[in-house]
C-alpha positions as CSV (number, residue, x, y, z in Angstrom):
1,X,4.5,28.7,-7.9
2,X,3.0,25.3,-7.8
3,X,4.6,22.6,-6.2
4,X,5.0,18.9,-7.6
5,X,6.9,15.6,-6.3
6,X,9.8,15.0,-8.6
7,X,11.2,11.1,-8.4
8,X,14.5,11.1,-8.1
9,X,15.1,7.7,-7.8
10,X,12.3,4.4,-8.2
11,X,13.1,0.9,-7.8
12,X,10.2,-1.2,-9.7
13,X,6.7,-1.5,-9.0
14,X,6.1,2.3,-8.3
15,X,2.7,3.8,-9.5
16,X,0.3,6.1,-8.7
17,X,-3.4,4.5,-7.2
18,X,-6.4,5.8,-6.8
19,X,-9.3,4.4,-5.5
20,X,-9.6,2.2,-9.1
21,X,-10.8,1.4,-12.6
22,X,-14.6,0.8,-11.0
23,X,-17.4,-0.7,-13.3
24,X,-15.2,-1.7,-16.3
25,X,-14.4,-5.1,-16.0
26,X,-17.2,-6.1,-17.5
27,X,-15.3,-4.1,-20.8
28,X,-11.7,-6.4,-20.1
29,X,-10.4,-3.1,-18.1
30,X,-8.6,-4.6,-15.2
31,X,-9.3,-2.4,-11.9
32,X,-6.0,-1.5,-10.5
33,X,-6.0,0.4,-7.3
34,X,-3.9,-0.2,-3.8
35,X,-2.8,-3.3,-2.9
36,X,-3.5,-2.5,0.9
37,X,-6.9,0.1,0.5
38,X,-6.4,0.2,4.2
39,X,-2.7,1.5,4.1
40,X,-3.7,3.8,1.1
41,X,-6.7,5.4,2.6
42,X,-5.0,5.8,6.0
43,X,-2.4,7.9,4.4
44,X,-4.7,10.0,2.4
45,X,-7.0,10.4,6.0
46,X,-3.3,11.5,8.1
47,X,-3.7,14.6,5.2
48,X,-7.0,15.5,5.4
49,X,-7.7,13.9,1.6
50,X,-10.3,12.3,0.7
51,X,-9.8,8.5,1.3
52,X,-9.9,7.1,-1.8
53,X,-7.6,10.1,-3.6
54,X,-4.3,9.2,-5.8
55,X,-1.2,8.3,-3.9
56,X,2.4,6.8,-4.3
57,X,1.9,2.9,-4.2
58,X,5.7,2.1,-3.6
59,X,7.2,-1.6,-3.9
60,X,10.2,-3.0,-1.5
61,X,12.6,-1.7,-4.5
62,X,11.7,1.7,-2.7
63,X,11.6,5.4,-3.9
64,X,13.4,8.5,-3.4
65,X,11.3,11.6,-4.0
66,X,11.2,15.9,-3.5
67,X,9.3,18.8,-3.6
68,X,9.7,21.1,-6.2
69,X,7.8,24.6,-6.1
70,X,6.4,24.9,-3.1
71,X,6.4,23.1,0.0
72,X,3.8,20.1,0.6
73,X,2.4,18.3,3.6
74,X,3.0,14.2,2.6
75,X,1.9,11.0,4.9
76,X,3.2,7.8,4.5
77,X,1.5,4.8,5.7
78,X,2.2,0.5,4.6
79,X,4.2,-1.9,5.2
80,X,7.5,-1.8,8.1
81,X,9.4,0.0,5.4
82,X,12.5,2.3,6.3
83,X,11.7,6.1,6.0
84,X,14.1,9.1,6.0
85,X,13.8,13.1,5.8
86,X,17.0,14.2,4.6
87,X,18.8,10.6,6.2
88,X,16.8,11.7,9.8
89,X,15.3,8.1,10.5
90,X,11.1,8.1,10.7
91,X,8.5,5.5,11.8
92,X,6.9,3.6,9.4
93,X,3.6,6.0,9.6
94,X,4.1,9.2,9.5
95,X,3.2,12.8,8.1
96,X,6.1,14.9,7.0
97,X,6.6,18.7,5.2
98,X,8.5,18.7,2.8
99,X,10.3,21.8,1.6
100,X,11.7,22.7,-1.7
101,X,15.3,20.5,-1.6
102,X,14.2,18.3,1.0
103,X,14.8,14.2,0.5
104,X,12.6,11.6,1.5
105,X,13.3,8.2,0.9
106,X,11.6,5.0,1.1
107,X,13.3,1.4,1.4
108,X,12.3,-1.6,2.2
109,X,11.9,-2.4,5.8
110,X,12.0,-5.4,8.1
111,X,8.3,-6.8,7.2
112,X,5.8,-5.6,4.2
113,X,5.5,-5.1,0.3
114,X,4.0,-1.7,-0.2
115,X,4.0,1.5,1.3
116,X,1.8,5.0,0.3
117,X,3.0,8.2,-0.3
118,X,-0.4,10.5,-0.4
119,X,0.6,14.4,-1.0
120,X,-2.2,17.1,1.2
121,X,-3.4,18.0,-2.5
122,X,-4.1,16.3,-5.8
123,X,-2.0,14.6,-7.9
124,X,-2.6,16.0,-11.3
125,X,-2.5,13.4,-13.6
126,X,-5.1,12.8,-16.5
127,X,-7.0,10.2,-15.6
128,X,-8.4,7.2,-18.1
129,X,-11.9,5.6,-17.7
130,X,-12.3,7.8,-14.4
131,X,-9.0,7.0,-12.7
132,X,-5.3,7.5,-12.4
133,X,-4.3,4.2,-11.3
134,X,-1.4,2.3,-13.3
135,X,-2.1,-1.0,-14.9
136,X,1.0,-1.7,-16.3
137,X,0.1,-4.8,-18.2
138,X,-2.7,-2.8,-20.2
139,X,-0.5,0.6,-20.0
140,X,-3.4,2.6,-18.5
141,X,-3.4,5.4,-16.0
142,X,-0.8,7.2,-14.7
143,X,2.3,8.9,-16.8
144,X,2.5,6.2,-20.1
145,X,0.7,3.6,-17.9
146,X,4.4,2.5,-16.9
147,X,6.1,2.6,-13.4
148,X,7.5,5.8,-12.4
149,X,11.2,6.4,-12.9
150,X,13.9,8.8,-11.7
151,X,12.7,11.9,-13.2
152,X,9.1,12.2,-13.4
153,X,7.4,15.0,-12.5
154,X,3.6,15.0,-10.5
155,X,2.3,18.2,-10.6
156,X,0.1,18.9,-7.5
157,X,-3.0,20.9,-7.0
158,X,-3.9,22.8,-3.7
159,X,-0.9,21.3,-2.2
160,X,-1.1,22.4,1.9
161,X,2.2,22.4,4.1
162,X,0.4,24.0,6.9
163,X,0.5,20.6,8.9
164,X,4.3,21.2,10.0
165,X,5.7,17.6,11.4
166,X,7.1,15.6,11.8
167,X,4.8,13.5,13.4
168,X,3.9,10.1,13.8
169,X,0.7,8.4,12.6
170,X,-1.7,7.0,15.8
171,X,-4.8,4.9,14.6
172,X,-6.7,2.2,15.4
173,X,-6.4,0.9,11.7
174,X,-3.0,-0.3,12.1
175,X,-3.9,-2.5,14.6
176,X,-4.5,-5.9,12.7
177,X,-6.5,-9.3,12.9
178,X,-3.4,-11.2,13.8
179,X,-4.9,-14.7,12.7
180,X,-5.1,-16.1,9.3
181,X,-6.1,-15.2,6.4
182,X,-10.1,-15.0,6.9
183,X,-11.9,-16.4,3.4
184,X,-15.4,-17.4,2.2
185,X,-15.3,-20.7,0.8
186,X,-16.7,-21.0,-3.3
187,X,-18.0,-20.4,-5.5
188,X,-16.7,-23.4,-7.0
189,X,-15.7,-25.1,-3.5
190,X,-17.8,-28.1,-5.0
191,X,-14.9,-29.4,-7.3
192,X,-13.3,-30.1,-4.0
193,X,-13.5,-33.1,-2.0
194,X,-13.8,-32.2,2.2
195,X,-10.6,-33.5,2.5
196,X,-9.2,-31.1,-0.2
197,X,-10.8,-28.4,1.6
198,X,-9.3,-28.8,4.5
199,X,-5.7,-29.4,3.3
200,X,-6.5,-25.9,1.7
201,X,-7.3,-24.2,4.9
202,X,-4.9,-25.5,7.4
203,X,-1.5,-25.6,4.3
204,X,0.8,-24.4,5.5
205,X,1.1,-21.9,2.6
206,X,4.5,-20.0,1.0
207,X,4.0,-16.8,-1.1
208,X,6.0,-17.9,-4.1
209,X,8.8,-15.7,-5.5
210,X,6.5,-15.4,-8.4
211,X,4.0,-13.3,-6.9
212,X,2.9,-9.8,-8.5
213,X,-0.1,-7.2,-8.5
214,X,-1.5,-9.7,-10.7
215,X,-1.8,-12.4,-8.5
216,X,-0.2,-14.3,-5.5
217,X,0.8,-17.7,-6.4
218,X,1.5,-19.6,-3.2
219,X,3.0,-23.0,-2.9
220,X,2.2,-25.8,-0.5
221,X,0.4,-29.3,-0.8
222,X,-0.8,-30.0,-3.9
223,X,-4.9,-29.9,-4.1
224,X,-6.7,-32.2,-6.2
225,X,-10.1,-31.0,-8.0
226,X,-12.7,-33.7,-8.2
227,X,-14.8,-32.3,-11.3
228,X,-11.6,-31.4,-13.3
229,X,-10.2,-27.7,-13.1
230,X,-11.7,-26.4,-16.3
231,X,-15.4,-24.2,-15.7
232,X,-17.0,-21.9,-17.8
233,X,-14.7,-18.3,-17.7
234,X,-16.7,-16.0,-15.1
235,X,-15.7,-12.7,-13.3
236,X,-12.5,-12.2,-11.3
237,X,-13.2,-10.4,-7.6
238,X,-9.9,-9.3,-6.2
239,X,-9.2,-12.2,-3.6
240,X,-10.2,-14.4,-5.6
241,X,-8.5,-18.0,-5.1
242,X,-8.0,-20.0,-8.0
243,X,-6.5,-23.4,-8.5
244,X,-5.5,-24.3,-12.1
245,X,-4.5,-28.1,-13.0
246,X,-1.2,-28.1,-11.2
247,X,-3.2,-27.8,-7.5
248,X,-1.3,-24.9,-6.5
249,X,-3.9,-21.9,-4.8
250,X,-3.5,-18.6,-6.8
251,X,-5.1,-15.6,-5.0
252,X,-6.0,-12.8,-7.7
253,X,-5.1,-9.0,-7.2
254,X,-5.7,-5.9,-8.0
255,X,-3.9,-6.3,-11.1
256,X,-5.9,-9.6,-11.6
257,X,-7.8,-10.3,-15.3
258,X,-11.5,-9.6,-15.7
259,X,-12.0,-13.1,-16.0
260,X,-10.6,-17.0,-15.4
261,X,-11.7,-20.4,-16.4
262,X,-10.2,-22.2,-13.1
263,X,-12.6,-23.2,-10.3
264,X,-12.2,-20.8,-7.4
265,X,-12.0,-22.8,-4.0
266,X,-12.5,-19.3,-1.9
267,X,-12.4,-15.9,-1.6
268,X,-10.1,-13.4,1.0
269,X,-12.7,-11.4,2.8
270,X,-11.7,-8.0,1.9
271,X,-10.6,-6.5,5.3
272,X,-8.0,-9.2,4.6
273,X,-7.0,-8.5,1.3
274,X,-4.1,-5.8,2.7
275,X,-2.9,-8.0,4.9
276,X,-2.2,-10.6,2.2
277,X,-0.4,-7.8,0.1
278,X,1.4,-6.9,2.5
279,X,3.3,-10.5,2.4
280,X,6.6,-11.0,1.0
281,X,8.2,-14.1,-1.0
282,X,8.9,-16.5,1.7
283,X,6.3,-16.1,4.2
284,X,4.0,-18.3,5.4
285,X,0.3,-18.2,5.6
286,X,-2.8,-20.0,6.3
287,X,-6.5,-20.0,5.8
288,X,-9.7,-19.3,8.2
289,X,-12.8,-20.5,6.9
290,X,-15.5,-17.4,7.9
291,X,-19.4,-17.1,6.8
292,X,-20.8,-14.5,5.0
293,X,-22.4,-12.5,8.0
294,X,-18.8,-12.7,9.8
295,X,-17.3,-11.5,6.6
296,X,-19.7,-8.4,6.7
297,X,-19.0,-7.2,10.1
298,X,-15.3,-7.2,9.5
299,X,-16.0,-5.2,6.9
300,X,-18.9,-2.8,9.3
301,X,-16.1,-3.0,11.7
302,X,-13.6,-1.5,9.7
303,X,-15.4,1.2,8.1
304,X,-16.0,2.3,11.7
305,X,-12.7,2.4,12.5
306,X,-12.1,4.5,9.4
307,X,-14.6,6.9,11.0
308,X,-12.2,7.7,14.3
309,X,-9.7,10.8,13.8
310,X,-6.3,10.3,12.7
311,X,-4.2,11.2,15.7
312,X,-0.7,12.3,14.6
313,X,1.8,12.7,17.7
314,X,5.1,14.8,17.6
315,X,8.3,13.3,17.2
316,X,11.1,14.6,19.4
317,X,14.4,14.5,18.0
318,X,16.7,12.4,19.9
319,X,19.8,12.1,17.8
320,X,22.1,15.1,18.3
321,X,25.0,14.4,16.0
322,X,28.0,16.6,16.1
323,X,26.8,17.8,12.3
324,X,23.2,18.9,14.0
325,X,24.8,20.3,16.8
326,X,27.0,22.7,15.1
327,X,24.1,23.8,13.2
328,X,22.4,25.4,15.7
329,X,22.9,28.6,17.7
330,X,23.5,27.5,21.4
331,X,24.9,30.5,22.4
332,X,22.1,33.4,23.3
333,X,23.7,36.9,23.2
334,X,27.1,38.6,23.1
335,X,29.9,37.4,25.7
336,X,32.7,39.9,26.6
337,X,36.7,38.5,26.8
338,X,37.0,40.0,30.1
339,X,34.5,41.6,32.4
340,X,33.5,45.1,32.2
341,X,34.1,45.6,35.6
342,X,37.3,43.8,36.4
């Protein structure tokens, strides 16, 4: 029997991503895809999938899910968010085997947005223009193009188990740039005065309460354009930075529109893009001006980093409850009331 991931519970914002909706913007189809690619395509990596391969995007409303058929292999890589096998705490990252009956739950944890759930198999879902990915705005990909609910059923394909666990996830990926948030100034930086530009990189910024897979509004002193803040609508690169007549930056997502008629100031550099997503409501950010060339060896550096194996380490149980204590035999063999001897 085949196995599949049942939901059995989903706060909002829950999807399945795939690499993306590629080369269709220019037809209005938004892209989609992971918020963090890094987070995404370590998880998929920790289970010997390819990278870019459908996954669980999950949201800090969290996610509850089992195996159903068979057992499956699953890693989970994101944000700080709160993981548990059957309510046994795990770390953040981590590759797990789940087995028909088994719960594991995802909530939101002390720091992050968005956490990935990538099954060792294939999710089975009919793609649309080449991918699974949800766009909930356009209702494309996934089951209905809507967020996954309590429920649903993912059938999986070649589903592996083999890799046992648990285990936790050791990479060089999830050690970060700890600055801020690296951009590219333009391609409309010339409707801002220098002294606009500056006030734009140094902020300080607040993600706004407001903020989606659309786009993160972000509030903070108000910019001023100097050639007005209408232009000719052109295309929309995810990490994009717009700022529309109220002087408030907006930084376009994966979600984002094809197009926008606002002048951009910048753009996030994309090793920098998770990073971003991976903010919540409330925190605070601020901008790095970077050139071109700088922007590209982030991006060389990164992909060799993606290159380095995946090392996943054993966790020991520490935690020996009285309930996980009396489930086990301690007792090896037969022992007599009185001695044979005696």
């Amino acid at each position: 029997m085949r196995a599949a991931l049942r939901i059995l519970s989903a706060g909002p914002g829950v999807t399945t991503q795939d690499r993306g909706r590629n080369g269709y913007l220019r037809f209005g189809a938004s892209e989609a895809g992971p918020m963090d690619r890094l987070a995404h395509r370590l998880a998929n990596r920790a289970v010997g999938s390819p990278m870019d391969s459908p996954a669980l995007e999950v949201s800090n409303g969290g996610v509850e899910v089992a195996v159903e058929g068979a057992p499956a292999s699953v890693a989970l890589s994101g944000g700080a968010f709160n993981i548990a096998l059957d309510g046994r705490p795990l770390p953040p990252a981590c590759v797990v085997t789940l087995e028909p009956g088994m719960r594991l739950s995802v909530r939101a944890g002390a720091t992050g947005s968005w956490c990935y759930v990538a099954p060792a198999g294939q999710i089975e879902v009919a793609p649309m223009l080449g991918s699974i990915s949800t766009h909930t705005r356009t209702a494309l990909g996934g089951i209905g193009g809507r967020p996954l609910m309590a429920g649903d059923v993912l059938p999986l394909s070649g589903a592996r188990s083999g890799l046992g666990g648990p285990f936790e996830i050791v990479s060089p990926t999830l050690q970060r740039y700890d600055g801020g948030i690296r951009v590219i100034l333009g391609p409309q930086d010339d409707f801002f005065a220098p002294d606009q530009i500056d006030a734009f990189l140094h902020g300080p910024w607040v993600v706004s309460g407001r903020s989606d897979r659309m786009a993160y509004q972000l509030e903070g002193p108000k910019l001023t354009h100097c050639k007005g803040f209408n232009i000719v609508s052109d295309g929309i690169a995810m990490g994009a930075i717009q700022v529309p007549g109220v002087g408030q930056p907006v930084v376009l997502m994966a979600d984002r529109q094809p197009t926008g008629g606002y002048p951009k100031i910048a753009t996030v550099i994309g090793v920098d893009l998770g990073r971003l997503a991976q903010m919540r409501p409330g925190d605070t950010l601020h901008f790095e001006k970077v050139s071109v060339a700088q922007a590209v060896e982030a991006r060389r550096q990164e992909a060799r980093l993606l290159t380095e194996p995946v090392v996943l380490t054993p966790l020991v149980r520490t935690e020996l409850s009285s309930e996980f204590l009396l489930g086990l035999n301690l007792v090896d063999g037969v022992t007599a009331a009185e001695h044979p001897h005696s």
